[in-house]
N, C-alpha and C positions, 0 to 999 in steps of 0.2 A: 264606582269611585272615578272620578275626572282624573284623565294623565297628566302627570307633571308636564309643565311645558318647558319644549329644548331649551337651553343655555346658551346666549348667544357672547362671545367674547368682545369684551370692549375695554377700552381706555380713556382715561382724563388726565390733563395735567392740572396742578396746582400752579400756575406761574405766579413767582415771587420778584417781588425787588423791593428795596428798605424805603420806609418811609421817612418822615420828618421827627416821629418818634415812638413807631412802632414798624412791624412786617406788614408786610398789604398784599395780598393777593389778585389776581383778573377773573372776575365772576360776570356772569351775565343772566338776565331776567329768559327762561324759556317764553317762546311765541304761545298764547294763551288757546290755541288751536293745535299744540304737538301731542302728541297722545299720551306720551310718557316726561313727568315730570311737567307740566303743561302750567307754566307763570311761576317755577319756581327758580329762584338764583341757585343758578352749578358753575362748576367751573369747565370750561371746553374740553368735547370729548363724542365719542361716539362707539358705533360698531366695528371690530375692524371686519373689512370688506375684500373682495375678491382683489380687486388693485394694489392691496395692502400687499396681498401674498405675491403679485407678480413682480413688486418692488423689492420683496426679501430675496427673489431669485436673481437680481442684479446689486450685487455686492460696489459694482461701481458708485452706484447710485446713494450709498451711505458712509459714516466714516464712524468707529467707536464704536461697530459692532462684534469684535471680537469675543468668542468665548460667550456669548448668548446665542440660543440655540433657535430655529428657527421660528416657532411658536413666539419665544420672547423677543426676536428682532419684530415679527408683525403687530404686536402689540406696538409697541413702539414708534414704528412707521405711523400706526395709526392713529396714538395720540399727537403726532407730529402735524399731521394733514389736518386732523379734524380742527386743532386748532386754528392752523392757518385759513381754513375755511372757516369758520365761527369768529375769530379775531381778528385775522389778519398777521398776527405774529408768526412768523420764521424761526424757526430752530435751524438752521442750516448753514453751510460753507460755500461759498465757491470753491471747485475743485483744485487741490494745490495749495489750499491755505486751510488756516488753524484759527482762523478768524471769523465768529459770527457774521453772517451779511447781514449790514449795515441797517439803521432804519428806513435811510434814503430807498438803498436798494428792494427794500422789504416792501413798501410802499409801493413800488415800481410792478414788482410782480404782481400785486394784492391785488392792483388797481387794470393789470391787461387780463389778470386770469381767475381772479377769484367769484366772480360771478358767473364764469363758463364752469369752471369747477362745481359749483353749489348745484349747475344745473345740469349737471353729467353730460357735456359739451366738451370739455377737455378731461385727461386722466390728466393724476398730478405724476404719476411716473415722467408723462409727456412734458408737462414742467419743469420737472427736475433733470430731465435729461438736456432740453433744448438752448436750458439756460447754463448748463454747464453746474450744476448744484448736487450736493452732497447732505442728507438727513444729516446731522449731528445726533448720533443718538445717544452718546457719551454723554451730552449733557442733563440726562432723563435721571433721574435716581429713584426707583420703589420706592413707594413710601404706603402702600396700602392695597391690601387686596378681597374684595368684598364680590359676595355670590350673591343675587337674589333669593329669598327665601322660597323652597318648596310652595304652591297652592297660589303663587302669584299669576297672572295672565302672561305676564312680559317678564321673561329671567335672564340675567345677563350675567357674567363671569368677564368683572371690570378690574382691572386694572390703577391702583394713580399712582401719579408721578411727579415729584416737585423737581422743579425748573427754575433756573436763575433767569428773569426776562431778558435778553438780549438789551445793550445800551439804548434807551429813549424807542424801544417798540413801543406803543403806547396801547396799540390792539382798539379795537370799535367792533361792538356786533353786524351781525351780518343782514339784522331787517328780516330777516326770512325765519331761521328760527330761533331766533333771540332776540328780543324788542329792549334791550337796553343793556349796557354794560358799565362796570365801575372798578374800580382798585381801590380796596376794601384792606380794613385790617381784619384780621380772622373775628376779636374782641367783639367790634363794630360790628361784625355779621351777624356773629350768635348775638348780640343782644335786640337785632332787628327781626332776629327770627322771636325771641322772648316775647316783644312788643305786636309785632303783625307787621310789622315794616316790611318782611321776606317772609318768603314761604320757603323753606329750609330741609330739604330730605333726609331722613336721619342719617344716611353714610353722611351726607357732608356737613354734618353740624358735629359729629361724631368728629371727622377730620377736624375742620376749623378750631375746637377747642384743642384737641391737643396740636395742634401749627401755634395756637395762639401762646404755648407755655415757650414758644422760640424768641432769642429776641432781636435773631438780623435772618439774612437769607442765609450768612456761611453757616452760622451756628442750626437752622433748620438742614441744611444740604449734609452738613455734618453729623448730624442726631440722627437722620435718615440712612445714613451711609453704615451706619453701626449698629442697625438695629435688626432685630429679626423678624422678618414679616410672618404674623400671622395670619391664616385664611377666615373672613371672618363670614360665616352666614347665617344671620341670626335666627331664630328660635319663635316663632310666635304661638303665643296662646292667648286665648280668651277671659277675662277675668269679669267678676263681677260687677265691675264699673267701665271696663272699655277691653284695651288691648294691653301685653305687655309681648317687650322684645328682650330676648337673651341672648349674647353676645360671647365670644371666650374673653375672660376676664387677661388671659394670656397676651390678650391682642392690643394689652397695652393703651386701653381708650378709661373713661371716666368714668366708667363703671362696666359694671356687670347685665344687669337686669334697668328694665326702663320700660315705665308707664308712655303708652302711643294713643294720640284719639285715634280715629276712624279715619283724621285726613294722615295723620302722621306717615 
């Protein structure tokens, strides 16, 4: 029997902000060359990494980490970074204020140090120190927690998290591993996933229908802040016609059980 392979912990955010008449989200098209998820629209995220843990060792370095424990401030850090590498968006403070930095400023940082970042040239600890900067991680709220299934190659123990965008971040991929980005209503997604417009990985088609039953970001930040998260790792077997995935019904999504092809 092949051994299950390790569980690597990672994070996403959902980044929201309202639209003209619906929630819209920041998704990006995966680079068609990344091994995992490889041309599908997700939303910014990754592994968290050894940097991650040496940034939860500097309490300077973040603000709204209270009362999370250190396991859940790294998660955290790390969907913080990874977006700002994949996007460009900032969750963060200058240190002394209670105020998002800026898009100007956000811009500023993207533009000296996000390409040394992607290229493991600078740490973002190094970032966040030099520039006098604080994670926000207050602003993070669980909204979803999803394990890879047993008998996969690649297993992850992800994290998400919806996020208010910061005023006028507008966010752009990074050319490296995401060849395109959009702000999207959740609706607009899953029905691009229905069509072939996107290729859609079940957690986040799973996510995006239920974001899409919200109908601003307070009311999504809200419904997220009062709910209980369940761990969801789904279930696969084999059926006579393809695959099918089982879910806890618990966990609060659109079903239960769900017919997968082969690419699903």
């Amino acid at each position: 029997m092949a051994e299950t392979a390790a569980v690597r912990p990672a994070s996403t955010i959902l980044l929201l902000r309202d639209g003209a008449t619906d929630i819209e989200v920041f998704m990006m098209v995966r680079h068609h060359q990344i091994e995992f998820n490889s041309g599908a629209l997700v939303f910014p995220g990754g592994s968290v990494d050894a940097g991650d843990q040496e940034i939860v060792a500097r309490s300077d370095l973040y603000s709204g980490g209270e009362g999370l424990s250190e396991s859940d401030r790294g998660f955290r850090i790390a969907a913080i970074r990874e977006t700002f590498e994949e996007s460009g968006i900032l969750l963060a403070r200058q240190k002394g204020s209670t105020a998002p930095v800026d898009a100007r400023r956000a811009g500023e940082l993207a533009d000296a140090h996000r390409v040394a970042l992607n290229e493991h040239k600078i740490s973002f600890l190094s970032i966040l120190a030099d520039n006098g900067l604080q994670l926000a991680l207050d602003t993070l709220v669980p909204y979803a927690h999803w394990i890879t299934p047993e008998g996969m190659p690649k297993r992850f123990d992800t994290w998400f998290f919806l996020a208010a965008a910061p005023p006028d971040q507008l966010g752009a991929h990074d050319g490296r591993e995401s060849t395109d980005s959009i702000w999207v209503s959740p609706r607009e997604a899953v029905e691009g996933g229905k069509t072939g417009r996107f290729i859609l990985p079940f957690p986040t088609t799973r996510n995006l229908i239920r974001l899409a039953m919200q109908p601003n970001v307070t009311a999504a930040l809200g419904h997220a802040r009062d709910m209980s998260i369940v761990t969801v790792m789904p279930v696969m077997t084999k059926t006579a016609t393809g695959r099918q995935l089982r879910i806890p019904r618990e966990a609060g999504y659109d079903g239960e059980v769900f017919d997968v092809s082969a690419a699903g």
